[in-house]
Residue, then its C-alpha position, 0 to 999 in steps of 0.5 A: x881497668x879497660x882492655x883494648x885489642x885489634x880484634x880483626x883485619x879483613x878486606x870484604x865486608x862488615x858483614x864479616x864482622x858483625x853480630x848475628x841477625x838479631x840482639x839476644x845472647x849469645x854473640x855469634x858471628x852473623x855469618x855471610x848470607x847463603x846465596x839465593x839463586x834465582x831463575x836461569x832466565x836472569x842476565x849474566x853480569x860482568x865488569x863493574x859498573x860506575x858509582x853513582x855520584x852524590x847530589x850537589x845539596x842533598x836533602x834527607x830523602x836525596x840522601x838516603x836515595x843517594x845511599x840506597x843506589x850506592x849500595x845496590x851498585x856496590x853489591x853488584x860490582x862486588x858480585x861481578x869482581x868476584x867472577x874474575x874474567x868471567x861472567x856472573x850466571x843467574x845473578x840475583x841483587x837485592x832490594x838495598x836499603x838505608x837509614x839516617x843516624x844523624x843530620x849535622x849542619x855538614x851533612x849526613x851520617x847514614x847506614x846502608x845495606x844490600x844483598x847480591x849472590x850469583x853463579x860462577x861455573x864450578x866455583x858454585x853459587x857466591x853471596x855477599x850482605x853488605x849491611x851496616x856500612x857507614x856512609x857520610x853525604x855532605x850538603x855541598x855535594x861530598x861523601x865518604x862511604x866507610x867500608x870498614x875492614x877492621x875493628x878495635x876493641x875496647x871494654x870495662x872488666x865488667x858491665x856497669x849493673x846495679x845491686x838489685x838484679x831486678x834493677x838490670x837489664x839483664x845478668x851481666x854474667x849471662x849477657x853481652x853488655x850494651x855498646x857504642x859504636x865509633x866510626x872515623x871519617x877523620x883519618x884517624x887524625x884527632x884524639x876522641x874522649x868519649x865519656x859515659x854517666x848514669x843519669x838516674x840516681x842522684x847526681x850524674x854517675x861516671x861509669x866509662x871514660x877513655x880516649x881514643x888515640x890519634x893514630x898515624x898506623x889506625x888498622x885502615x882509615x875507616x876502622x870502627x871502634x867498639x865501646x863493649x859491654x859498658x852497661x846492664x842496668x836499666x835506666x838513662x845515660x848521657x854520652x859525651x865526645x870531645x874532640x879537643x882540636x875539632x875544626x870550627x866550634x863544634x869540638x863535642x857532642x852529647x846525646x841521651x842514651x836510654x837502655x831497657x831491652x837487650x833487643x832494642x837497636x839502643x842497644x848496640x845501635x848508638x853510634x858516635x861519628x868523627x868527620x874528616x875535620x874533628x867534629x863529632x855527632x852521636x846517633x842511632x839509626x832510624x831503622x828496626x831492620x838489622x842490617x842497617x843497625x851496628x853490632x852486637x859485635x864480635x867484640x863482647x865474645x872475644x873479650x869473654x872468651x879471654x877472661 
């Protein structure tokens, strides 16, 4: 038995939705960072600034520039909206950054993360943490960025684990289970199978199957998806999407999933991608840093907590 929800609604951030800094239990919300005032010699800010355009044929690097510039101007566009009319005193943009998850033959999927805080009067200080945001630079010069503002949920009753405790990553009883993240660039548009099987006893073992519905009322276009608590038990796994109706001849994607440590980004960090023409791609970010990995969601929590 599977169970599935719409866990939240929101307009800002992912970082209103992520996990905490970090993947050791228990899930708690990543809060919102605190702002960091700098010194009273910063220039105020107002009005938003233009959004860089994508390259014309990327390579990596141009890419993850791409991203990098992307998410400093949308920190701090974010910061000026915030002032309203007025302007944002002391404000204060962080160093962004970007990882690549995956190179296609259309282009790249990456994440991207920056920080930005200011002062508004006698509203106090404001900060904002992007991180986590999926962005797609295509190598003809196109990009969609995923600022998602909703999450759905779905999970197994309990995590996949061995008999042998001491063949578990951890005590499914104690700790969140490993989960794979989806991000729809297609509209919501196509029908996407997502299958997962064991790989390191004997024949492939299916542990995780199900599809995720075509949708002409999705939560918000760019929603992300969250496959949650699917394994504890140490070892090799193989993900598998199908996208039946996928454009070209690129209707599936498979990938290798290996899990052995609850704070490795394999963890929660595999993610699975759907562009805008059906086809889907599977990667992890090349990053350690958190704010550029998905989860551990609110979704391991919430189920938790229902029982």
């Amino acid at each position: 038995m599977r169970r599935r929800r719409l866990l939240a609604a929101l307009t800002l951030l992912p970082a209103s939705l992520a996990g905490c800094n970090g993947r050791s239990a228990p899930v708690t919300p990543r809060p919102t960072s605190e702002p960091t005032i700098p010194g009273p010699t910063a220039t105020p800010i107002s009005g938003t600034a233009p959004l860089p355009e994508p390259p014309d044929s990327p390579s990596k690097a141009e890419a993850l520039a791409f991203v990098r510039e992307y998410e400093r101007v949308a920190a701090r566009n974010e910061i000026a909206e915030y002032a309203g009319d007025a302007p944002a005193r002391n404000p204060e943009i962080g160093e962004p950054s970007a990882a690549l998850a995956v190179a296609t033959e259309a282009g790249f999927y990456l994440f991207g993360a920056c920080r930005a805080s200011g002062e508004y009067d006698d509203r106090g200080g404001y900060g904002i943490n992007r991180h986590e945001v999926p962005h797609f630079v295509g190598r003809d010069g196109t990009h969609k960025v995923a600022p998602w503002s909703a999450v759905v949920c779905e999970s197994a009753d309990r995590p996949f684990a061995a008999d042998d405790p001491a063949a578990n990553v951890v005590d499914p009883d104690e700790y969140y289970g490993a989960e794979l993240h989806l991000f729809r660039f297609d509209g919501a548009t196509h029908d996407v199978r997502v299958l997962v099987d064991y790989l390191d006893d004997g024949p492939p073992q299916p542990i995780f199957s199900t599809t995720v519905a075509a949708s002409d009322d999705a939560p918000d276009p760019a929603y992300e998806y969250v496959l949650a608590g699917l394994a504890v038990r140490r070892g090799t796994y193989r993900v598998t999407v199908d996208v039946a109706d996928a454009a070209a001849d690129d209707p599936d994607a498979t990938a290798t999933w290996t899990l052995s440590d609850p704070d490795a980004p394999a963890w929660t960090g595999l993610s699975i991608f759907v562009g805008d023409d059906g086809r889907p791609a599977i990667g992890l970010p090349d990053a350690e840093d958190d704010s550029l990995v998905p989860g551990p969601s609110l979704c391991a929590t919430q189920l938790r907590d229902e029982g």
